[in-house]
C-alpha positions in Angstrom: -14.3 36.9 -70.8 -17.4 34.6 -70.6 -14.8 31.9 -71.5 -12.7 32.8 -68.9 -15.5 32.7 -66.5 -16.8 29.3 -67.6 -13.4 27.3 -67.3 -13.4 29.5 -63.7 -16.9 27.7 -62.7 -15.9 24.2 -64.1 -12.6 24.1 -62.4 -14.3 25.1 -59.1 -17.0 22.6 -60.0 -14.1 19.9 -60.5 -12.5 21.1 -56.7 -15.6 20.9 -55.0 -16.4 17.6 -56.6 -13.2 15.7 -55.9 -13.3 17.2 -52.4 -16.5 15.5 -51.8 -15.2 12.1 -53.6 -12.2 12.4 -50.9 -14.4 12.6 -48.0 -15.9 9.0 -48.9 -12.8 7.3 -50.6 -9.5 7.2 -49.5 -6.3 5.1 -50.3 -6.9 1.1 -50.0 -4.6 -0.2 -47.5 -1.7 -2.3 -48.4 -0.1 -4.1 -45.8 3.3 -5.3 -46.4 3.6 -6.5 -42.7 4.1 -4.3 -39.4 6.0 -6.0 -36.2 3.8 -3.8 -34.4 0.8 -3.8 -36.7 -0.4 -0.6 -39.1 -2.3 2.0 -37.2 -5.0 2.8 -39.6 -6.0 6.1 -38.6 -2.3 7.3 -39.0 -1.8 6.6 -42.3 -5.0 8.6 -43.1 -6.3 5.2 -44.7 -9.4 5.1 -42.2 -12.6 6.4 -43.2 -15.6 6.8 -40.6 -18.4 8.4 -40.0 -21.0 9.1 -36.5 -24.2 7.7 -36.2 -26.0 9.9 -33.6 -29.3 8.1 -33.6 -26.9 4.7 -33.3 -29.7 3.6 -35.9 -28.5 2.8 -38.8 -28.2 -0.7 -40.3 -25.2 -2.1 -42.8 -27.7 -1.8 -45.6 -28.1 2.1 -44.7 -24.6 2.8 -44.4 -23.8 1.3 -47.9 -26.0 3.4 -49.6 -24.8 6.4 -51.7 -26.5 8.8 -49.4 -24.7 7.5 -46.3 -21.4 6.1 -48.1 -20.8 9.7 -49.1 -20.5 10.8 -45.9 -17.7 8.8 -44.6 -14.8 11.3 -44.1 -11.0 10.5 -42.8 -10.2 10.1 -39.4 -7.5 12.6 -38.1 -4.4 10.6 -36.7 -5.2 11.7 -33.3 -9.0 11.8 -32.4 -10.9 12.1 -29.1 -15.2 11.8 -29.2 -17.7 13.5 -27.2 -18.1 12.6 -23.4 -21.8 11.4 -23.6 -22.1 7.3 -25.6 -21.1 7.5 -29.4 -21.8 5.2 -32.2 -18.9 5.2 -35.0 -18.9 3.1 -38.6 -15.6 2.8 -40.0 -15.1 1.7 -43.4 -11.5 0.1 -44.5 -10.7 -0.7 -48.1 -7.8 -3.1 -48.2 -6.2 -4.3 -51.1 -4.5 -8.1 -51.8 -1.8 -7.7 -54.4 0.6 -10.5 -54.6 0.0 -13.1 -52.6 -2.5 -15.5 -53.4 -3.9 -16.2 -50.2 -3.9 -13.4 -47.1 -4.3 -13.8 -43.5 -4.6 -10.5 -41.4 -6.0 -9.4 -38.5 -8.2 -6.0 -38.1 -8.2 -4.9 -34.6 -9.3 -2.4 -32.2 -6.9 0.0 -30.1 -8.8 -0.3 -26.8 -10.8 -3.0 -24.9 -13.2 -0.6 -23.3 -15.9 -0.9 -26.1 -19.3 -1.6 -25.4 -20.8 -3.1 -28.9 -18.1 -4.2 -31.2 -19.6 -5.6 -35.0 -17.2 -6.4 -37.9 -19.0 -7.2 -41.0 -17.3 -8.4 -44.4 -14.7 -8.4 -45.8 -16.9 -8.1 -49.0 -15.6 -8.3 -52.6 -15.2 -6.4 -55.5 -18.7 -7.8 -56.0 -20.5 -6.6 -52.8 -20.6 -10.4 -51.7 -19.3 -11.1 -47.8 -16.6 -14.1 -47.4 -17.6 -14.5 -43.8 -19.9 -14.1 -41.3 -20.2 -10.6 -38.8 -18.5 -10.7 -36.0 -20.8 -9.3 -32.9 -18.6 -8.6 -29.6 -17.7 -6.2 -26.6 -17.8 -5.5 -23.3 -21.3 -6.7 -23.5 -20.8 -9.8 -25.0 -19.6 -12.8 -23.1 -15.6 -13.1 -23.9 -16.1 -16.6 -25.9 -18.0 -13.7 -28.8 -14.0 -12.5 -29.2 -11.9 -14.3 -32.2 -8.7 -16.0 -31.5 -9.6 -15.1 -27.6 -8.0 -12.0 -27.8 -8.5 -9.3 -25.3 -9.1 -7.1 -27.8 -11.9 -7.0 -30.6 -11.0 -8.1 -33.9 -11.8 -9.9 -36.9 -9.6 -12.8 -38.5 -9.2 -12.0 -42.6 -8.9 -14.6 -44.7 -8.1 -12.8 -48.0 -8.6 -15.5 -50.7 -7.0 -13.6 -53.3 -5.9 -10.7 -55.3 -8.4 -8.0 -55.0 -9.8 -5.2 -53.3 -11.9 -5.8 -50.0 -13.8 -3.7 -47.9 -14.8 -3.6 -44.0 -17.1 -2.4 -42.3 -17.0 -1.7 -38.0 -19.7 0.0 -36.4 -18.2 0.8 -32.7 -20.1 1.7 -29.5 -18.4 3.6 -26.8 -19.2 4.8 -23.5 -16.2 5.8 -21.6 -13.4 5.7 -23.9 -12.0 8.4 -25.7 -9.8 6.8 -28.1 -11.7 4.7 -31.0 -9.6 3.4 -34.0 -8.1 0.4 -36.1 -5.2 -1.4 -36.7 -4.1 -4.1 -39.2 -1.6 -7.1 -38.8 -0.3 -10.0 -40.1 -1.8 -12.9 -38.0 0.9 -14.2 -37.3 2.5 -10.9 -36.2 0.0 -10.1 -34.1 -0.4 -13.4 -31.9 3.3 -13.1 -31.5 2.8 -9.3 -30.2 0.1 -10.3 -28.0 2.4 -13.2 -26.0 5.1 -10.6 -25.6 2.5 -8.3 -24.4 0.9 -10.6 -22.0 4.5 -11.3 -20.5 5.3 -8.0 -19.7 1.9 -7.7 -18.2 2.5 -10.6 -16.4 5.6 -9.5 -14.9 3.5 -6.1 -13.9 0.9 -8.2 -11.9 3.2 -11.1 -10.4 5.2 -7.6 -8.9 1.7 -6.6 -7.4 0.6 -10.1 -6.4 3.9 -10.9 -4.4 3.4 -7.0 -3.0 -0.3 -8.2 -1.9 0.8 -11.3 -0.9 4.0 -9.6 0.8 1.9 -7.1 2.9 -0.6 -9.7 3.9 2.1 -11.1 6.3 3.0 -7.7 7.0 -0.8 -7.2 8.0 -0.9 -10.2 10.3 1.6 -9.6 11.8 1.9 -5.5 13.1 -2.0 -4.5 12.7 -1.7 -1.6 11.5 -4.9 -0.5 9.5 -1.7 1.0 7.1 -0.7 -2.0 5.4 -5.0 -3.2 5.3 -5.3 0.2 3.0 -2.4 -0.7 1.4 -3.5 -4.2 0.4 -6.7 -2.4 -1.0 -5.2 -0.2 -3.2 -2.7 -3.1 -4.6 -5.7 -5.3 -4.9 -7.5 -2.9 -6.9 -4.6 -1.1 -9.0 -4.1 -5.4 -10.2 -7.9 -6.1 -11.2 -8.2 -2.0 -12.7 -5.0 -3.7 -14.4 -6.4 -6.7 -15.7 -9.9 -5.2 -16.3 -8.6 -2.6 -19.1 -5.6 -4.8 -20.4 -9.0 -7.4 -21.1 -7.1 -10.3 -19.2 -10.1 -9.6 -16.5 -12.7 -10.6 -18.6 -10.6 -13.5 -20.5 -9.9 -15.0 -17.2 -12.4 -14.0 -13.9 -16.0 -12.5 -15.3 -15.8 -13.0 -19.0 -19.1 -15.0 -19.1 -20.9 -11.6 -16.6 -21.3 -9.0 -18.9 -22.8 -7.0 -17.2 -20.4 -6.4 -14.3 -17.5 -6.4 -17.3 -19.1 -2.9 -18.6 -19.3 -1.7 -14.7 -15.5 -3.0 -13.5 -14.0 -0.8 -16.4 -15.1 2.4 -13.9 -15.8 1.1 -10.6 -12.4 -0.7 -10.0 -10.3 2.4 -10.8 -12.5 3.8 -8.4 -12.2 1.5 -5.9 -8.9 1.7 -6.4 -8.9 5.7 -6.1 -10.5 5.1 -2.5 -8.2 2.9 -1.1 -5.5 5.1 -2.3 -6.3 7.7 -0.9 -7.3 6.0 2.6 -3.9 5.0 2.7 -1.9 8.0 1.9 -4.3 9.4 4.8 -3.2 6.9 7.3 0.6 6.9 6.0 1.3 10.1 6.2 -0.7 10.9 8.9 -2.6 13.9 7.3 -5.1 14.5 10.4 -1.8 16.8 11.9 -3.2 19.0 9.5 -6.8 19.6 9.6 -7.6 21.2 6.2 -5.4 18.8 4.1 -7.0 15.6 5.9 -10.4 17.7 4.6 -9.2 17.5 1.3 -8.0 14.0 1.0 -11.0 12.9 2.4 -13.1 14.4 -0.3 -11.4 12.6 -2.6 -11.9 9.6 -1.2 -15.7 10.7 -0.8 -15.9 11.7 -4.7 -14.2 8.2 -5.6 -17.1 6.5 -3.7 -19.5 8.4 -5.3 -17.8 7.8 -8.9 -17.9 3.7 -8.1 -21.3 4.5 -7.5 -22.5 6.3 -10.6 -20.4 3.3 -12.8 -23.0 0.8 -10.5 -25.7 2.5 -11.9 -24.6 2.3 -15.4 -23.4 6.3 -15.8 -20.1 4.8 -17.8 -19.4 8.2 -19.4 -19.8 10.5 -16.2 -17.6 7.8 -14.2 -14.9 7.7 -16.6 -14.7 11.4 -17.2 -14.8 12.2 -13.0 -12.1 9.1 -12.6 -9.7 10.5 -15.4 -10.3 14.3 -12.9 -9.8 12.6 -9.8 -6.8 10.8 -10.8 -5.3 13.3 -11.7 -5.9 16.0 -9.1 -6.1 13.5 -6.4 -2.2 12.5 -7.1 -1.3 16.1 -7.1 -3.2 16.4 -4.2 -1.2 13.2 -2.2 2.1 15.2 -3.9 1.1 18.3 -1.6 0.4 16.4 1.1 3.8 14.0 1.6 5.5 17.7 0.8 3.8 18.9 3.6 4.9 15.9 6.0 8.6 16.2 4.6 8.3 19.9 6.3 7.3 18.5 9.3 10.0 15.9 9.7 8.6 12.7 7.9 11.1 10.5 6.7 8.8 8.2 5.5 6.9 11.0 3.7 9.9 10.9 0.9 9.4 7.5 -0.1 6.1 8.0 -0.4 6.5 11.4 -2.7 8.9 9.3 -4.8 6.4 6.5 -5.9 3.6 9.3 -6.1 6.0 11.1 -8.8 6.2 8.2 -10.4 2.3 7.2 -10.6 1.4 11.1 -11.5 3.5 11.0 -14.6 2.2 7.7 -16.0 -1.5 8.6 -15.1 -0.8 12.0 -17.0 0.9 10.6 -19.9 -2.2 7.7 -20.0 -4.8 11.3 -19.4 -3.4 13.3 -22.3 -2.7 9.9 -24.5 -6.3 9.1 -24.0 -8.0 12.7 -24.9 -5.7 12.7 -28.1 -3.1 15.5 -27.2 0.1 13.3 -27.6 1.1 9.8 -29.6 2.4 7.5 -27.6 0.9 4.0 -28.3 3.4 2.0 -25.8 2.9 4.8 -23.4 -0.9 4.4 -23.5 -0.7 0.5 -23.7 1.9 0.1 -20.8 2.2 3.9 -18.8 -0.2 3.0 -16.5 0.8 -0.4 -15.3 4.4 0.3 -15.3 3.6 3.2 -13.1 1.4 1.4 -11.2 3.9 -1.5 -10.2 6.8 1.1 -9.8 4.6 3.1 -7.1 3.6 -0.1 -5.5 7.5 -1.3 -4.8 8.0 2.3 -3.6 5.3 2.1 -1.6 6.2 -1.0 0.3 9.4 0.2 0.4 7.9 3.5 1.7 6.2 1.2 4.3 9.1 -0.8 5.7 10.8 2.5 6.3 7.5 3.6 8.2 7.2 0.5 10.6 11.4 0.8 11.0 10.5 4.1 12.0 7.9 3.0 14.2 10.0 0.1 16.0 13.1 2.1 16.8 10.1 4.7 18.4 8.9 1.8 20.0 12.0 0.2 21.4 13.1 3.7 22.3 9.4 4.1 24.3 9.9 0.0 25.7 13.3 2.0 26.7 11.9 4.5 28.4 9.1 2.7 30.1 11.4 0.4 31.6 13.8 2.9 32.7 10.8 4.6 34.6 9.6 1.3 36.2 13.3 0.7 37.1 13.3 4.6 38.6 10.1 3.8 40.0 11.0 0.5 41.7 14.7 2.0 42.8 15.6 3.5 45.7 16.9 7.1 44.7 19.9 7.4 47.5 21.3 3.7 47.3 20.4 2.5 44.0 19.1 -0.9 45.9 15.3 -2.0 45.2 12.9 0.3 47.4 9.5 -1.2 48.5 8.0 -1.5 45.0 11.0 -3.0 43.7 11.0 -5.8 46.4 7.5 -6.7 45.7 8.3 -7.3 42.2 11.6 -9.2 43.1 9.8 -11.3 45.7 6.6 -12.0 43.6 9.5 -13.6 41.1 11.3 -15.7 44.1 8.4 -16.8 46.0 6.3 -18.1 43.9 8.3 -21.4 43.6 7.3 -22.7 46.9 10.7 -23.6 47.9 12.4 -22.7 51.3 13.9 -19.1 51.4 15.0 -16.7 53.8 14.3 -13.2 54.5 16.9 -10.8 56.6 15.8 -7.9 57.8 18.7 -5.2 59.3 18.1 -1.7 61.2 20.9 0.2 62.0 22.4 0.9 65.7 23.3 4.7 66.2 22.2 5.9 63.1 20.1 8.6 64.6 23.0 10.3 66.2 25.0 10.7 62.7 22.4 12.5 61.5 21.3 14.9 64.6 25.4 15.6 65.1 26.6 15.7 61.8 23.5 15.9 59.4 21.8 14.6 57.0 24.6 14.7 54.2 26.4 12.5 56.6 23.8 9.8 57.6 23.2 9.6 53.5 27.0 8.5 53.4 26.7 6.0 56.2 22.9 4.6 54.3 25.3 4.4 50.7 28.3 2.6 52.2 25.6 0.4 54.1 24.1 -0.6 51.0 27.0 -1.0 49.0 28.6 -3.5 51.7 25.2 -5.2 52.2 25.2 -5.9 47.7 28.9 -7.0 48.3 28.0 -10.2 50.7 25.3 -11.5 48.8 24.7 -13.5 45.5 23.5 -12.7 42.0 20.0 -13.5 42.4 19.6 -12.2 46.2 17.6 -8.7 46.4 18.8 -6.0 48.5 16.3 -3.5 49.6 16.0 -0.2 51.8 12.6 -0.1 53.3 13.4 3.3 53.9 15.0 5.2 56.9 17.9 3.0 58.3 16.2 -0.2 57.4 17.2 -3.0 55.0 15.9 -6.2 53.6 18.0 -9.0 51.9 15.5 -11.6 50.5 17.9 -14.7 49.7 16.5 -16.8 46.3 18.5 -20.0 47.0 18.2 -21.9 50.8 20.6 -21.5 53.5 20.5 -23.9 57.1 19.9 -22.0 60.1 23.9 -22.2 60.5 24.4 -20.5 56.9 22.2 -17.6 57.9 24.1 -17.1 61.3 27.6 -17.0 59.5 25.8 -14.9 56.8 24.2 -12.3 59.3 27.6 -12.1 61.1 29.6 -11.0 57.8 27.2 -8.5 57.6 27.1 -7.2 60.8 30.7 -6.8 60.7 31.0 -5.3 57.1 28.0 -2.6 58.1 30.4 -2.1 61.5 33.2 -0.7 59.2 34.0 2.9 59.6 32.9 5.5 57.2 34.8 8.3 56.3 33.6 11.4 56.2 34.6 14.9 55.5 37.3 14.2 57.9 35.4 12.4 60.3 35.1 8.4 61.3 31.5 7.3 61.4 30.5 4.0 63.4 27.0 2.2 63.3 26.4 -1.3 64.0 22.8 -3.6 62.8 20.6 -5.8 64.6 19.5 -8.4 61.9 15.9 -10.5 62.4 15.8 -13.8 60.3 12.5 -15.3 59.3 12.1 -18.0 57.2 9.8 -19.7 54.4 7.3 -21.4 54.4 7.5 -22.4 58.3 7.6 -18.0 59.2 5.2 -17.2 56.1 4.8 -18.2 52.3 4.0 -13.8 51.6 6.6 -10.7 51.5 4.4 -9.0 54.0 4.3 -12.0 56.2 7.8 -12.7 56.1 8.6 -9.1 56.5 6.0 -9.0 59.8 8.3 -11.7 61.4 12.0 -10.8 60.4 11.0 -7.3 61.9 9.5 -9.3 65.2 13.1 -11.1 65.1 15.0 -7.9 64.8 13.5 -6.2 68.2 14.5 -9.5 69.7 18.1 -9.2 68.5 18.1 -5.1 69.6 16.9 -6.0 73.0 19.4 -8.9 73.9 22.0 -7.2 71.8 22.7 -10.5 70.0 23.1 -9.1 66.7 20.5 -10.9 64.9 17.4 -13.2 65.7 15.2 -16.3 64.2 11.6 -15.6 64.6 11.1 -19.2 64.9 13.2 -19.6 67.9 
C-alpha cells in the first residue's frame, strides 16, 4: 500500500513537472515554406510571456526564473485595453539546407516599440544585431522597408535558433508572429500592395471625382463627402503602414497619433455627411443622435491628440460600430418617408457595417479570418465609397429634375403673371418685359395703340359674357396681322397695344393700321347674335415720339383721341 502510494506521488510529481517544462518549451518551428507565411501562434509553436512593469531587460528574460514562465500563446488572443508589454520567444530549427533565409514578422502595424533580438545559437551567441523599430521609430528603423516589423534571418546552418520579440502595444488587440520564406514574403507584400493600390486609386479618382462635383453644384454634400473619402484613404494607408513608408514616416510622433485620430476624423465627416444626405433634421431626435456621434468622434480625435492611444481605439472600435447601425436606422427612416436616394445610401452602409464588424470581432479575437482582417476594411471602405457617389449622383438627379420642375413652375407663374387671363396676349407686365427686350436697341420702332368703337353698348345690352367674346376675337385678329417678334397687348378694358420690333415707313403703318381696323370690324357671332365694333388706332413712333414704353404709350394714346374725334381711323402723334 505505501508502494502504491509512492509510485501515486512520483507519477503526479512527473505530471506536474512536465506541465511546467511545457509552459516554457514548446515545439521548434520548422518551416518548410508557406505562400502565405506560418502563423506562429496557430501552430501552438509561440511562446510568450507579459511583462507588466515593461521592465525587464533580454538578460532578465533569459534567466531560469523568467524563461520558466513563458507559456503558449492560444491561436486566437486579445490583451487588456490599457498599454501591454509582451516577450515572445521562437525556437526555430534549420534542418537540411545549409544556408536559411526567413523572415519573422509581425501581424499588425499598430505597434508602438517593436525589438527583435537574436537569432542566437545553440551556444547562446547572437548572429546579428537587435532590431529596434515601431510606430515610434522613424520608418528607415524597419528592415527590407516593410510596413510591417520584422527581422531578416540569415540561418547559417543546421541548428536550432532562438528569438526573442519584446512588443509594446497601445491600441491593438491583436499581437503575434509569423514566419516566411524571404522570398515568399516580398512576393506576398507586392501582391498586397497592388490590391491596396487598386483600393486607394478607387478612392482617389472618387475624391478627385467629387471635387469637380463640388465646384461645380455647391452643395456642402459632396464637401462632407470629400472629407470622409479623404480620411477613409489616409485611415487606409495609416494602418496598412503605406502612410508612414510614404507621407510622415520620418514624424513619429504624429505616426502613433494618426493610427486613432484619422479614423476619427474620418468617423466625423461620415457622419456630417449622412446628416446632410439624408437630410436627418426632418426628424429632430435622429438628427440628435447623429450629431452625437459626430460630437463623440471629435472628442475621440481629441483624446488620440493627447496621447490616450488605448481609450481612442477602444471608443473608435464602439463608435464605428454603433454609429453605422445608427446611419442604417436613419436611411431606413428616410426610405419611409420617400427618399429614393436614402436606398443607395443604406446599400453602401450594409456594406461598410459588415466589413467594420468582421474587422471588430477579427481584432478582439472572436473569429479567424486573416484576409478578412488584412483586407475587410478597405474593401468595405472603397465598396461604400462607389455606392456612395453613386448614392450622390442619384441625389443631385433628384435635385435637378426638382429644380427644372421648380424653373418650370416659376416660369409658368411669371408667364401667368405677365398674361392677360381673358385673351392670352401680354397684359401690362408682360409689355414692359417685351418692350425692355425691343427697345433697348436704339433703333426706330413703332408703337399702335387701338380702343374699341361701341364696345360699351355690347356689354350694357348683351353683357359681359358677350363683350368678353368681342375682346377674344379682337385679340385673336389683332395676333393674326402681325409678325413673330411683334407684342400684342390688352392694357385692359377695350384697349390694345401692338409694339412692332422691326421698322415700318409712315406708309407701312397706314396700310398696317387699316388691315386692322377692318379685321377688328368683322362680325362676331354670338349666341345667335351679330356683334359690330370698330377701333380708332394712335401711332407714335421711336425715337422722334419717345425712346420709353410709357413715353410712347403717352403719345400713341394722344394720337388715338385724335383719330376718335376726326373719325379717321387712326392718327400719328407726330403729325
Amino acid at each position: 500500500m505505501k508502494l502504491l502510494r509512492a509510485c501515486r506521488f512520483r507519477f503526479l510529481f512527473l505530471c506536474l513537472l512536465l506541465g511546467n517544462l511545457s509552459c516554457g518549451w514548446a515545439m521548434p518551428v520548422v518551416f518548410d515554406g508557406h505562400p502565405q507565411g506560418l502563423s506562429l501562434a496557430e501552430t501552438g509553436q509561440l511562446l510568450w510571456l507579459t511583462d507588466d512593469s515593461s521592465t525587464l531587460t533580454l538578460d532578465q528574460v533569459r534567466e531560469p526564473a523568467n524563461a520558466a514562465r513563458f507559456t503558449t500563446v492560444p491561436p486566437t488572443q486579445r490583451h487588456g485595453d490599457s498599454a501591454q508589454t509582451y516577450w515572445f520567444k521562437v525556437v526555430l530549427e534549420q534542418r537540411a539546407k545549409p544556408y536559411a533565409d526567413w523572415v519573422l514578422a509581425t501581424q499588425t502595424t499598430a505597434l508602438k516599440d517593436v525589438r527583435f533580438y537574436g537569432p542566437f545559437d545553440a551556444t547562446g551567441q547572437t548572429l546579428a544585431p537587435p532590431v529596434h523599430t515601431g510606430l515610434s521609430q522613424p520608418f528607415s528603423t524597419r528592415p527590407l522597408g516593410s510596413e510591417r516589423y520584422l527581422m531578416h534571418l540569415h540561418l547559417p546552418g543546421p541548428g536550432t535558433y532562438t528569438v526573442y520579440v519584446r512588443m509594446f502595444a497601445e491600441t491593438t488587440p491583436l499581437v503575434g508572429l509569423s514566419v516566411w520564406d524571404t522570398a515568399e514574403y516580398l512576393q506576398w507584400r507586392q501582391h498586397k500592395r497592388l490590391f491596396d493600390g487598386i483600393c486607394y486609386g478607387i478612392l482617389l479618382a472618387l475624391l478627385v471625382y467629387n471635387l469637380a462635383l463640388a465646384g461645380i453644384f455647391r452643395d456642402p454634400t459632396y464637401g462632407y463627402y470629400i472629407g470622409q473619402c479623404a480620411f477613409a484613404l489616409l485611415t487606409l494607408a495609416s494602418f496598412n503602414g503605406h502612410a508612414a513608408h510614404y507621407l510622415w514616416g520620418e514624424w513619429p510622433w504624429w505616426q502613433e497619433r494618426g493610427n486613432v485620430v484619422l479614423p476619427s476624423l474620418w468617423l466625423v465627416f461620415g457622419t456630417l455627411f449622412a446628416r446632410s444626405f439624408l437630410n436627418t433634421r426632418q426628424v429632430p431626435w435622429l438628427d440628435r443622435l447623429v450629431l452625437a456621434v459626430g460630437v463623440l468622434s471629435m472628442l475621440t480625435a481629441l483624446l488620440g491628440l493627447l496621447g490616450l492611444f488605448g481609450t481612442a481605439q477602444t471608443l473608435n472600435e464602439i463608435i464605428a460600430s454603433a454609429g453605422a447601425l445608427l446611419a442604417a436606422v436613419a436611411g431606413l427612416v428616410m426610405v419611409q418617408r420617400g427618399s429614393r436616394p436614402a436606398r443607395w445610401y443604406l446599400g453602401g452602409q450594409a456594406l461598410l457595417f459588415v466589413t467594420v464588424l468582421g474587422v471588430v470581432v477579427g481584432n478582439w479575437g472572436l473569429i479567424n479570418a486573416p484576409f478578412l482582417l488584412a483586407n475587410g476594411l478597405q474593401i468595405g471602405v472603397a465598396a461604400e465609397m462607389v455606392v456612395f457617389a453613386i448614392a450622390l449622383g442619384s441625389r443631385i438627379s433628384g435635385m435637378r429634375t426638382s429644380e427644372i420642375e421648380l424653373r418650370l413652375h416659376a416660369a409658368h407663374l411669371a408667364e401667368a403673371a405677365a398674361t392677360d387671363p381673358l385673351t392670352g396676349l401680354s397684359n401690362r407686365s408682360g409689355l414692359a418685359q417685351g418692350a425692355a427686350r425691343v427697345l433697348d436697341d436704339g433703333a426706330e420702332h413703332a408703337l399702335m395703340l387701338l380702343d374699341l368703337d361701341r364696345f360699351k353698348p355690347i356689354n350694357d345690352v348683351h353683357g359681359h359674357d358677350a363683350g368678353d367674346a368681342v375682346l377674344r376675337s379682337v385679340a385673336t385678329r389683332l395676333q393674326a396681322h402681325v409678325r413673330a417678334g411683334d407684342i400684342v397687348a390688352r392694357l385692359g378694358g377695350d384697349e390694345f397695344v401692338i409694339l412692332l420690333a422691326q421698322p415700318l415707313s409712315k406708309a407701312q403703318l397706314a396700310t398696317l393700321a387699316g388691315r386692322l381696323d377692318a379685321a377688328v370690324r368683322q362680325p362676331v357671332e354670338f349666341q345667335g347674335q351679330t356683334l359690330t365694333v370698330g377701333a380708332s388706332t394712335g401711332i407714335a413712333c421711336s425715337p422722334e415720339d419717345g425712346r420709353t414704353l410709357n413715353e410712347l404709350i403717352r403719345c400713341a394714346d394722344q394720337a388715338m383721341y385724335q383719330a376718335k374725334q376726326a373719325r379717321s381711323g387712326h392718327a400719328f402723334h407726330s403729325d
